[in-house]
ChimeraX commands (.cxc) that place a marker at each C-alpha (Angstrom):
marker #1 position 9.36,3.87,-35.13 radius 0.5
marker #1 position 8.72,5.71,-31.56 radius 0.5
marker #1 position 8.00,8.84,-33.30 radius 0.5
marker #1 position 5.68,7.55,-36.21 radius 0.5
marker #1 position 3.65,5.98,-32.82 radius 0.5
marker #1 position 3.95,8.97,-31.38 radius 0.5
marker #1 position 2.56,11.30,-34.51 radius 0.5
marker #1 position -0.09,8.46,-34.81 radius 0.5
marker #1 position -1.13,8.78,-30.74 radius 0.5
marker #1 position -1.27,12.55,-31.20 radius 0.5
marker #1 position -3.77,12.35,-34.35 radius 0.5
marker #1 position -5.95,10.11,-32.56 radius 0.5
marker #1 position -6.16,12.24,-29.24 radius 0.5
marker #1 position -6.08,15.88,-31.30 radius 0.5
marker #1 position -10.02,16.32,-30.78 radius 0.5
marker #1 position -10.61,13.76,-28.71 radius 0.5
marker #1 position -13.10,14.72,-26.17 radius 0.5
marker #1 position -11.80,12.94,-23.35 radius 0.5
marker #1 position -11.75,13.65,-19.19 radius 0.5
marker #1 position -9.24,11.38,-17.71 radius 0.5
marker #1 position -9.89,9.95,-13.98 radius 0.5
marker #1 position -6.91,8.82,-12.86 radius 0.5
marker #1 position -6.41,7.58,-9.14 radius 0.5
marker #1 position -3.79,9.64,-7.86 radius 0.5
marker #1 position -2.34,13.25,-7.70 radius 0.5
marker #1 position 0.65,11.66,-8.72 radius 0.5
marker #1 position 0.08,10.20,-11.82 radius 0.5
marker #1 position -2.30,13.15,-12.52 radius 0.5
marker #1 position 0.55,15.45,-12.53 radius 0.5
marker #1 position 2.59,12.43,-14.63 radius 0.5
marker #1 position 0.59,13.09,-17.15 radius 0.5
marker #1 position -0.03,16.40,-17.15 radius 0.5
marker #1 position 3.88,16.71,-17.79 radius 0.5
marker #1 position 3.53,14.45,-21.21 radius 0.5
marker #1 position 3.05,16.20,-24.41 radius 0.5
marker #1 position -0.07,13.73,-25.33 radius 0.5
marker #1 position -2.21,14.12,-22.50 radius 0.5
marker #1 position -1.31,17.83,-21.15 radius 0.5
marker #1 position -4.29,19.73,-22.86 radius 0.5
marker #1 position -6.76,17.59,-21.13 radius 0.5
marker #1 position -8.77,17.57,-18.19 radius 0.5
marker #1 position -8.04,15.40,-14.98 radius 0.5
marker #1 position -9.93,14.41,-12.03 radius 0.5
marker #1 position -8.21,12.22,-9.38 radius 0.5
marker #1 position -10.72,9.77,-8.01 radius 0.5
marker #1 position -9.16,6.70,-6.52 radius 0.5
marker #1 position -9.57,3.10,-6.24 radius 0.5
marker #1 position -12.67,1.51,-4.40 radius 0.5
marker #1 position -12.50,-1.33,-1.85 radius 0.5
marker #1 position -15.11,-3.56,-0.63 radius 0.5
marker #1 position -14.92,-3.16,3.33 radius 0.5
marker #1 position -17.26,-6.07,3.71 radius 0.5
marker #1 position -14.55,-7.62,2.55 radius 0.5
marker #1 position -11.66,-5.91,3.58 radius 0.5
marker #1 position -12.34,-5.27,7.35 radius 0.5
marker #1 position -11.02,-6.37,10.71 radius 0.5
marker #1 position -11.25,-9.83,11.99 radius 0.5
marker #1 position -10.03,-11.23,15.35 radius 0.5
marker #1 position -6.45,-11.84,15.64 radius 0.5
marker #1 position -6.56,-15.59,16.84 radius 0.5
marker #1 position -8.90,-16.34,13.62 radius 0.5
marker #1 position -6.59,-14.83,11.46 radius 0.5
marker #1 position -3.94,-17.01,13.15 radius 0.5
marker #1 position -5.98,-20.09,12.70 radius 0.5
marker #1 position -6.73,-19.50,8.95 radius 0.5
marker #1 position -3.23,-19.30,8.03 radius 0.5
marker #1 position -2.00,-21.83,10.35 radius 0.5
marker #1 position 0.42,-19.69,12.41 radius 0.5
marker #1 position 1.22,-19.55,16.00 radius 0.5
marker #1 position -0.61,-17.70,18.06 radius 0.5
marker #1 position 2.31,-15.66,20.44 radius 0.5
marker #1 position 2.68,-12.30,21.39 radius 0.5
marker #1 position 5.51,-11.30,19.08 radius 0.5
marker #1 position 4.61,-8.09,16.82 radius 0.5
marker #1 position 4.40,-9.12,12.90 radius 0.5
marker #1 position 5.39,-6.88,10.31 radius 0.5
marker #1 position 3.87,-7.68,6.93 radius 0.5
marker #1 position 5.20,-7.61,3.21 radius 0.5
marker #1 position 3.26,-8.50,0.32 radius 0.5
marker #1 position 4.24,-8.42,-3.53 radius 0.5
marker #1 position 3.01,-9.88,-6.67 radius 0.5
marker #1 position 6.71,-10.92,-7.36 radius 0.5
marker #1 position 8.68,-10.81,-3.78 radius 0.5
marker #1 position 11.59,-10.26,-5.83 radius 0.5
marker #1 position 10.67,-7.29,-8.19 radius 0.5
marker #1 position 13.03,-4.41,-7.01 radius 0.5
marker #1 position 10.81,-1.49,-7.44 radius 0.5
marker #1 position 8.79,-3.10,-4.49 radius 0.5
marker #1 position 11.88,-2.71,-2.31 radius 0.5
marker #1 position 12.19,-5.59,-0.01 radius 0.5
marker #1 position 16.07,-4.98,0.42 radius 0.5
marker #1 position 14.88,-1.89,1.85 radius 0.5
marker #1 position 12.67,-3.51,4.01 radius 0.5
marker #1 position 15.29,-6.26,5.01 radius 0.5
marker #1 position 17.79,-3.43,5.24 radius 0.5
marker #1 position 15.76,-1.64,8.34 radius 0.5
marker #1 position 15.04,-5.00,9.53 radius 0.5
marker #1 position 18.86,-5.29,10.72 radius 0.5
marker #1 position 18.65,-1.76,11.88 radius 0.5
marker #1 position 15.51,-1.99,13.80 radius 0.5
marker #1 position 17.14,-5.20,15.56 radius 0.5
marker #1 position 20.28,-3.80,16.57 radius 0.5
marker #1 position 18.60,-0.33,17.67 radius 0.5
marker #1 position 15.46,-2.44,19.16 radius 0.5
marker #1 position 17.18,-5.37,20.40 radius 0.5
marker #1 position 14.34,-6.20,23.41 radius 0.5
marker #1 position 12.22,-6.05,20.14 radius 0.5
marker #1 position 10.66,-9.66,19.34 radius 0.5
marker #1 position 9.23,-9.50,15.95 radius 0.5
marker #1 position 7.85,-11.61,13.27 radius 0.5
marker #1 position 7.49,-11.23,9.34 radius 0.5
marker #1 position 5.12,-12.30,7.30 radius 0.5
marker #1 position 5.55,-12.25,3.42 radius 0.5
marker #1 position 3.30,-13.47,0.81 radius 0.5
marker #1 position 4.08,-13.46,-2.76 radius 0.5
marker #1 position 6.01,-15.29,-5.96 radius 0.5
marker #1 position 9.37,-16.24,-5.10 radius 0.5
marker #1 position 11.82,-15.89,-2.50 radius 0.5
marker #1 position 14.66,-13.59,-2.05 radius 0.5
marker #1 position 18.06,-14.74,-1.06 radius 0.5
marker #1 position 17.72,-12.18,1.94 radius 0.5
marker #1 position 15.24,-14.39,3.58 radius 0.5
marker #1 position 18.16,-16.17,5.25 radius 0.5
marker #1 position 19.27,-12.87,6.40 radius 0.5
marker #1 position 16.34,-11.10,8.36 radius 0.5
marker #1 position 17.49,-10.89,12.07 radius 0.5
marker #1 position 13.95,-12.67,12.87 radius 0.5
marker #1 position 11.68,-15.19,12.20 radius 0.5
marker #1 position 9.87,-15.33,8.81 radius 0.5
marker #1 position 6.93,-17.09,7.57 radius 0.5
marker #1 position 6.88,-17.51,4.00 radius 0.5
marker #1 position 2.86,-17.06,3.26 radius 0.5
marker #1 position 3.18,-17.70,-0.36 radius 0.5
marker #1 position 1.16,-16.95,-3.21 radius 0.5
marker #1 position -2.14,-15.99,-2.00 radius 0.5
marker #1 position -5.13,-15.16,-4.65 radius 0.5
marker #1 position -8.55,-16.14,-1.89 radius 0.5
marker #1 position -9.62,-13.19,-0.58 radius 0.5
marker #1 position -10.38,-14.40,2.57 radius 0.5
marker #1 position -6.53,-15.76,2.67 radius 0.5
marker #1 position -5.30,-11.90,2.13 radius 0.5
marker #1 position -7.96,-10.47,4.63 radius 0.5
marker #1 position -6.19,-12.90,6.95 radius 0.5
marker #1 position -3.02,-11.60,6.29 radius 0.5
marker #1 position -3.34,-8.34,7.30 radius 0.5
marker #1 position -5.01,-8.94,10.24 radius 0.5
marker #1 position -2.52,-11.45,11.62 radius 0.5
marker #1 position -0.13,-8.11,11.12 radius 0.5
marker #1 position 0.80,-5.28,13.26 radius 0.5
marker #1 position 1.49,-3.36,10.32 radius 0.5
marker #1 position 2.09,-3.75,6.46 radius 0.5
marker #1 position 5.55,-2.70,5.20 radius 0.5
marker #1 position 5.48,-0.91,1.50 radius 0.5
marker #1 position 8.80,0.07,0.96 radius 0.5
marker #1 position 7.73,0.35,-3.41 radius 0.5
marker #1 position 10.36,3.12,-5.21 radius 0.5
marker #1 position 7.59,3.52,-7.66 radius 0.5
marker #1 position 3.72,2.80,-7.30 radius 0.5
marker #1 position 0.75,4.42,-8.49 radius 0.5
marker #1 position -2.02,3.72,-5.64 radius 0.5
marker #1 position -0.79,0.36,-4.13 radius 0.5
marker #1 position -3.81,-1.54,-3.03 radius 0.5
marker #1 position -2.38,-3.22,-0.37 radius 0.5
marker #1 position -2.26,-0.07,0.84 radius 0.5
marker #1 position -5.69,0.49,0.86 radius 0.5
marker #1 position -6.76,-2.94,1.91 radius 0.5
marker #1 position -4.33,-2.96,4.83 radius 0.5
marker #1 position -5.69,-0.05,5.72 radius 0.5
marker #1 position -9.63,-1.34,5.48 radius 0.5
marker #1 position -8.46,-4.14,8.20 radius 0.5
marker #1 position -7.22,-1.80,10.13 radius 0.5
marker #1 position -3.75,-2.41,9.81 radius 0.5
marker #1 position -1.28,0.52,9.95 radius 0.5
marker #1 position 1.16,0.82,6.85 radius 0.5
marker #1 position 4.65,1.77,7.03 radius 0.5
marker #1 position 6.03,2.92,3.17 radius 0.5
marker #1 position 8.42,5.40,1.11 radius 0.5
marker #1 position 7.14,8.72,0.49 radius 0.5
marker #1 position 6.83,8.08,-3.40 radius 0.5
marker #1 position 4.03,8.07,-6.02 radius 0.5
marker #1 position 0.64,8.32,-4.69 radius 0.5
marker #1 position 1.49,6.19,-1.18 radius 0.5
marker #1 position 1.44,9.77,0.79 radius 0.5
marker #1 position -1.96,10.44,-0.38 radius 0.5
marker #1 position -3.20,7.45,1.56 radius 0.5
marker #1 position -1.05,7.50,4.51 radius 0.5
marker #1 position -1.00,10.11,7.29 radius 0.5
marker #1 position 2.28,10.42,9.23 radius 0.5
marker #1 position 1.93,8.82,12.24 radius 0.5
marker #1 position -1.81,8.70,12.05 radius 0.5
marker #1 position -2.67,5.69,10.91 radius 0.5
marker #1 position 1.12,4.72,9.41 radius 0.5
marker #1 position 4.34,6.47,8.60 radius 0.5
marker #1 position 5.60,7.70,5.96 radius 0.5
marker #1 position 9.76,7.44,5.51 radius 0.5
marker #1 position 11.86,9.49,2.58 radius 0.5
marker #1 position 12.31,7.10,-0.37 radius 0.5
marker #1 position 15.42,4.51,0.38 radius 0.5
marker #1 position 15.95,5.84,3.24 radius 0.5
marker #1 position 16.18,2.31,5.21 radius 0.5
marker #1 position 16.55,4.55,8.40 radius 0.5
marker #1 position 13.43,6.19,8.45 radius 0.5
marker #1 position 11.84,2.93,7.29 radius 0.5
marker #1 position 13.32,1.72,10.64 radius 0.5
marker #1 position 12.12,4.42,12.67 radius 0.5
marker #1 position 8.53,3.60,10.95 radius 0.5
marker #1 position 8.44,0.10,12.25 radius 0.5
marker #1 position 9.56,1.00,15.87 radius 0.5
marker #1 position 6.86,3.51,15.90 radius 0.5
marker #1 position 4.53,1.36,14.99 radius 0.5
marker #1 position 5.57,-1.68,16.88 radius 0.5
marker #1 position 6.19,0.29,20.16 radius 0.5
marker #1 position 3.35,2.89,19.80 radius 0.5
marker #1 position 1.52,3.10,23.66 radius 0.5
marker #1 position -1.85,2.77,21.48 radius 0.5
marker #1 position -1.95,0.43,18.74 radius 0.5
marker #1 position -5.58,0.31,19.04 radius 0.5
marker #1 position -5.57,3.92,17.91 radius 0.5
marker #1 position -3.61,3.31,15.09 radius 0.5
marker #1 position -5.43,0.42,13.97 radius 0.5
marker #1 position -8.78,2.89,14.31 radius 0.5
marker #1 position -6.97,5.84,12.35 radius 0.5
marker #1 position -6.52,3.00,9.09 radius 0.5
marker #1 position -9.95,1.74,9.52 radius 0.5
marker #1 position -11.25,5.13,9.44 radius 0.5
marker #1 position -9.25,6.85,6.43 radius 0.5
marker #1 position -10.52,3.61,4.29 radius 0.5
marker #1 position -14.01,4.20,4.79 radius 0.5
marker #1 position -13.51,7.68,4.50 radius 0.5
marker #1 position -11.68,8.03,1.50 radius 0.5
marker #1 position -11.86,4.29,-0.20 radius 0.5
marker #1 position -15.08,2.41,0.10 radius 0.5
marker #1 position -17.66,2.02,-2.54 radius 0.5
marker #1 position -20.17,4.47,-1.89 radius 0.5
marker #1 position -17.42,7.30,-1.31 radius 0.5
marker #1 position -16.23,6.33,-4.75 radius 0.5
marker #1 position -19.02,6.17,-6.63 radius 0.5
marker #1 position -20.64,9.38,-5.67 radius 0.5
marker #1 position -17.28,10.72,-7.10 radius 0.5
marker #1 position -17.95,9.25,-10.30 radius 0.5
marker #1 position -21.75,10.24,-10.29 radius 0.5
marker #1 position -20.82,13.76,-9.61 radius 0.5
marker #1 position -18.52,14.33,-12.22 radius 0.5
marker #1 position -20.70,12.80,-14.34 radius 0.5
marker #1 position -23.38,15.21,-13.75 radius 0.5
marker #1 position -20.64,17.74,-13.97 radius 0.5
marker #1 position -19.89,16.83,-17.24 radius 0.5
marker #1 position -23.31,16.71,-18.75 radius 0.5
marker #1 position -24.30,20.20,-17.57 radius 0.5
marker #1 position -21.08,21.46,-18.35 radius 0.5
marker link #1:1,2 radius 0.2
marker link #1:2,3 radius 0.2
marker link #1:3,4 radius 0.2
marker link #1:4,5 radius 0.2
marker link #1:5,6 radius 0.2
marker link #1:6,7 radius 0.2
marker link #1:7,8 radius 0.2
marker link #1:8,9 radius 0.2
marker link #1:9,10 radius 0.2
marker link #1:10,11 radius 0.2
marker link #1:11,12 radius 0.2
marker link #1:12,13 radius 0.2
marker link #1:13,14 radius 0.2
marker link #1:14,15 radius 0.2
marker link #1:15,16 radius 0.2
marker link #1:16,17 radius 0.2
marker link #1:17,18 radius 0.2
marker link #1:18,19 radius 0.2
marker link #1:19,20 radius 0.2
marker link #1:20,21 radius 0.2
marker link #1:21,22 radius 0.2
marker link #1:22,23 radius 0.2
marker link #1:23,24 radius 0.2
marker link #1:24,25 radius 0.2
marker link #1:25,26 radius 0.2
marker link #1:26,27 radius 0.2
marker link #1:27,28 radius 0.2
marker link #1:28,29 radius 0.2
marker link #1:29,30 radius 0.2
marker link #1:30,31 radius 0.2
marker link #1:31,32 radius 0.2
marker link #1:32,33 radius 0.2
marker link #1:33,34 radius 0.2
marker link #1:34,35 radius 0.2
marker link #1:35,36 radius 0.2
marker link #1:36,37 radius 0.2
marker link #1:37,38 radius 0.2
marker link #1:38,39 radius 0.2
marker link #1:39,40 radius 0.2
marker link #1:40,41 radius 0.2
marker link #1:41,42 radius 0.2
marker link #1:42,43 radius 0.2
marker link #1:43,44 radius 0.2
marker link #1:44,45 radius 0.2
marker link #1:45,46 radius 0.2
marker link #1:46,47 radius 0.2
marker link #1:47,48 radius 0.2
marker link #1:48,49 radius 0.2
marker link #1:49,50 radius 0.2
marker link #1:50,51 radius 0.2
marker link #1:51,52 radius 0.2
marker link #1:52,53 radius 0.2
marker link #1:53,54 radius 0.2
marker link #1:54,55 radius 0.2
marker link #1:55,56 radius 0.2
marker link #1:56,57 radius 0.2
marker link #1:57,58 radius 0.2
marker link #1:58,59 radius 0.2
marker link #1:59,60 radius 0.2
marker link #1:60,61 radius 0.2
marker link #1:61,62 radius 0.2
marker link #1:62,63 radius 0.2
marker link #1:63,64 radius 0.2
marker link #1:64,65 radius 0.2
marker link #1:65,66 radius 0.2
marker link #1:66,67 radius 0.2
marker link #1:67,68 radius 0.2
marker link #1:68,69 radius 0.2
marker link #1:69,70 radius 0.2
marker link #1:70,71 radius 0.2
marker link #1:71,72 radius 0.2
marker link #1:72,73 radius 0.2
marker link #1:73,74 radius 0.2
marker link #1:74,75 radius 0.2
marker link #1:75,76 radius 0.2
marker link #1:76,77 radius 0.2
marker link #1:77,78 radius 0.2
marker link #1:78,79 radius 0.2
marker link #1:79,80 radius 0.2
marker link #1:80,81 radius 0.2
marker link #1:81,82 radius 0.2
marker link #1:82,83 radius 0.2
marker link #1:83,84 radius 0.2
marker link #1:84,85 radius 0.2
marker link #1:85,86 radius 0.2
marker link #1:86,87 radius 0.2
marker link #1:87,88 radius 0.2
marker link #1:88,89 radius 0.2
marker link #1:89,90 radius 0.2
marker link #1:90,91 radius 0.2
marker link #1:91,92 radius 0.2
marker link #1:92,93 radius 0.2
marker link #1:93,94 radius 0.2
marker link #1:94,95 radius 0.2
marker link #1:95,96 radius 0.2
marker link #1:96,97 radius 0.2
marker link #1:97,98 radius 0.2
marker link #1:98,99 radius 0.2
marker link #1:99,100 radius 0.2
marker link #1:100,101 radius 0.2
marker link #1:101,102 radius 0.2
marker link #1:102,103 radius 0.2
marker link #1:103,104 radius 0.2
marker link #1:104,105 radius 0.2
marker link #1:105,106 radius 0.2
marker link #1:106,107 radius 0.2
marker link #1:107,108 radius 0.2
marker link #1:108,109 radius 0.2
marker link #1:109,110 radius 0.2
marker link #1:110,111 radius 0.2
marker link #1:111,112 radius 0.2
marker link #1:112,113 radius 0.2
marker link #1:113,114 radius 0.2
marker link #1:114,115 radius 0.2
marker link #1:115,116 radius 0.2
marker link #1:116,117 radius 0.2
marker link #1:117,118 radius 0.2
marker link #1:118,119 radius 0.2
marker link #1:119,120 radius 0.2
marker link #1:120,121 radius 0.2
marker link #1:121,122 radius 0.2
marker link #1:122,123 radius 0.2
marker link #1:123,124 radius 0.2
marker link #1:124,125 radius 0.2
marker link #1:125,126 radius 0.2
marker link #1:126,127 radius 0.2
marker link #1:127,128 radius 0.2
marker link #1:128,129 radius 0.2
marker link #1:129,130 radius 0.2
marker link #1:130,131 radius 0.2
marker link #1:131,132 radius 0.2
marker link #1:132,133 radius 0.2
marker link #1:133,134 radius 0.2
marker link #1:134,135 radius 0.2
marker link #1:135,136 radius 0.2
marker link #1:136,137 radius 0.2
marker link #1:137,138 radius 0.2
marker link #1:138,139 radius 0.2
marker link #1:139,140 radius 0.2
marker link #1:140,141 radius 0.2
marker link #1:141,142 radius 0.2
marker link #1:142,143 radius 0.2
marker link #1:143,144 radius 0.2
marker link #1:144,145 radius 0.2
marker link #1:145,146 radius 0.2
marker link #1:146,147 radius 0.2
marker link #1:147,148 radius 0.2
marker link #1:148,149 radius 0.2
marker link #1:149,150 radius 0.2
marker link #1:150,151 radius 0.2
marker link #1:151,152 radius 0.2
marker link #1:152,153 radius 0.2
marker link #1:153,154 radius 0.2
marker link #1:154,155 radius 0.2
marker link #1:155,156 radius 0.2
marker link #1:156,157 radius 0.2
marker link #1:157,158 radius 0.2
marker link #1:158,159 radius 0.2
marker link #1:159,160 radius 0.2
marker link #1:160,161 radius 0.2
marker link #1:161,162 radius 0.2
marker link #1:162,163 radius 0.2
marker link #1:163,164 radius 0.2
marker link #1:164,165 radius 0.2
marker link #1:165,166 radius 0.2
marker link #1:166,167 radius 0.2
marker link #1:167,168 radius 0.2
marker link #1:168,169 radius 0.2
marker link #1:169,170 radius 0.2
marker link #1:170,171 radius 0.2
marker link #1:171,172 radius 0.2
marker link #1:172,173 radius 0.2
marker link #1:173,174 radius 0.2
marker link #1:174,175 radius 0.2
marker link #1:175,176 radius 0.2
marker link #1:176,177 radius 0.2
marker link #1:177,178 radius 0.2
marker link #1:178,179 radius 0.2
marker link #1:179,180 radius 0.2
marker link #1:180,181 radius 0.2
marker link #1:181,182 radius 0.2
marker link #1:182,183 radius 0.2
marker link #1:183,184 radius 0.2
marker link #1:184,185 radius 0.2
marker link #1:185,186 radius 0.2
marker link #1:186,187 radius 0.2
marker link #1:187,188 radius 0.2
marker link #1:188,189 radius 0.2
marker link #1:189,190 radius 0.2
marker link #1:190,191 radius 0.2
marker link #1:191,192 radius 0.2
marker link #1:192,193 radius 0.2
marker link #1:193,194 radius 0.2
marker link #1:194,195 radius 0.2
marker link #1:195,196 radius 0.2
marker link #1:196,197 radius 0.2
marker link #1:197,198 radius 0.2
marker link #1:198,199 radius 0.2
marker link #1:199,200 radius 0.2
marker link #1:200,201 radius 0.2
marker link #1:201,202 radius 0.2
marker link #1:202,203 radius 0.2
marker link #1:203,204 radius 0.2
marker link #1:204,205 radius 0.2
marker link #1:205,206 radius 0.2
marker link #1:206,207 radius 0.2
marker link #1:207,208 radius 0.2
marker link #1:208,209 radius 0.2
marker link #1:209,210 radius 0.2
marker link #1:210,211 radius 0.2
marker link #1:211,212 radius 0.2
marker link #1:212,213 radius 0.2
marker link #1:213,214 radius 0.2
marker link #1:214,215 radius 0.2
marker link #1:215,216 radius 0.2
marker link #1:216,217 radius 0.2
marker link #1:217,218 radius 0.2
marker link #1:218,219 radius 0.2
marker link #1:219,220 radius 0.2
marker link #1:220,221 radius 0.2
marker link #1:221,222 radius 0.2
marker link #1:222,223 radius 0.2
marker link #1:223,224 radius 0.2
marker link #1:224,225 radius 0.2
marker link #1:225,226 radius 0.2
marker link #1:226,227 radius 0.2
marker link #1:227,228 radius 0.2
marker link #1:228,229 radius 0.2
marker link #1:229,230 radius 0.2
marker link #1:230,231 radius 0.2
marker link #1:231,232 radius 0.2
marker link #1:232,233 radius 0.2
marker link #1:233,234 radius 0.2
marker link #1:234,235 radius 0.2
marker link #1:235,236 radius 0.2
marker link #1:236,237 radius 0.2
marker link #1:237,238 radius 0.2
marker link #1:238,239 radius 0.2
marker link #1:239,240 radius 0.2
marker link #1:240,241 radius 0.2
marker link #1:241,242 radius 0.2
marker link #1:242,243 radius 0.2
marker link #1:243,244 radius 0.2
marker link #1:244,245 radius 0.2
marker link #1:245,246 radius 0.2
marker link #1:246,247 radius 0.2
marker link #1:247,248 radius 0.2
marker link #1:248,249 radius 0.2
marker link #1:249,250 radius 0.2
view
């Protein structure tokens, strides 16, 4: 049955004049490797994000919107469709929680997590939690991010996350596995750090960075920067307008 799907896929793409746009090197080169897709062209243009929208807000406000405290304890922030989906990783995350506490025990920290469900290791995390849950306003996310010090995307597989990018556009640092097209949006210990994939270690070492840096306001700069330079609307669509020119002189 795969192969008759197969033979069928490849008769319908054989002259196909087709010029993919996918949004990451990554899944570029994915499917440059498949034996459907490898004879075509490929230009990576990524994801755009409104940074009306998307864009810093003041701490307290942030607070007040989602009705949480307003102290002086560092928040690290994890957000999922499905908290409990493993390719997102939060045992990673919860894993270099525990290390990050007994390496950074002065360390006062808070997490924030929004998403479906609720994993088992909630009970577990050496700090505080605040269960955000399921949040679809956009206003609600924006919130989010800026009651955070930084985001936490410890995915084993993921295309161009866009919490990523929207973390990012409210200036929030991000902290995530070197995997898929995550180090194409995050510059080592720029504006976020980048740790080997499952290595809870170096996921540990990201958060202490970030949550003892000397100049978080630099950080916070550095994200708000590489999302308007590389992710908001006009950046993106004068992509798309040039290769479409490209194309039609071509």
């Amino acid at each position: 049955m795969s192969y008759r799907v197969f033979e069928q896929k490849k008769e319908v793409l054989q002259n196909a004049n087709v010029h993919f746009t996918p949004p990451s090197q990554w899944l570029a080169d994915e499917a440059k490797r498949s034996a459907l897709l490898r004879d075509f062209p490929f230009t990576v243009i990524p994801y755009a994000i409104d940074q009306n929208v998307f864009k810093p807000m003041d701490r307290r406000a942030a607070n007040a919107h989602l009705d949480l405290p307003d102290t002086n304890r560092p928040r690290l922030l994890f957000g999922s469709a499905n908290v409990t989906d493993p390719r997102k990783g939060f045992r990673y995350f919860a894993e270099a929680l525990t290390l990050l506490h007994q390496q950074n025990p002065a360390l006062e920290a808070e997490i924030l997590v929004f998403g479906k469900g609720r994993s088992f290791l909630f009970d577990e995390l050496p700090y505080p939690i605040h269960h955000l849950g399921i949040l679809t306003a956009q206003d609600d996310i924006v919130a989010a991010y800026n009651a955070a010090d930084a985001m936490v995307v410890p995915s084993l597989e993921d295309n161009l996350p866009n919490t990523v990018i929207e973390a990012m556009a409210c200036g929030t640092p991000v902290v995530g596995f070197r995997t898929g097209g995550i180090p194409e949006m995050i510059d080592h210990r720029e504006n976020g750090y980048l740790a080997d994939i499952g290595s809870t270690q170096q996921l540990a070492d990201g958060l202490a960075f970030i949550l003892t840096h000397q100049q978080p306001d630099v950080l916070r700069q550095n994200a708000r920067q590489s999302a308007e330079n590389r992710f908001s609307e006009d950046v993106i669509a004068k992509q798309h307008i040039e290769l479409y020119i490209q194309l039609l002189t071509d």
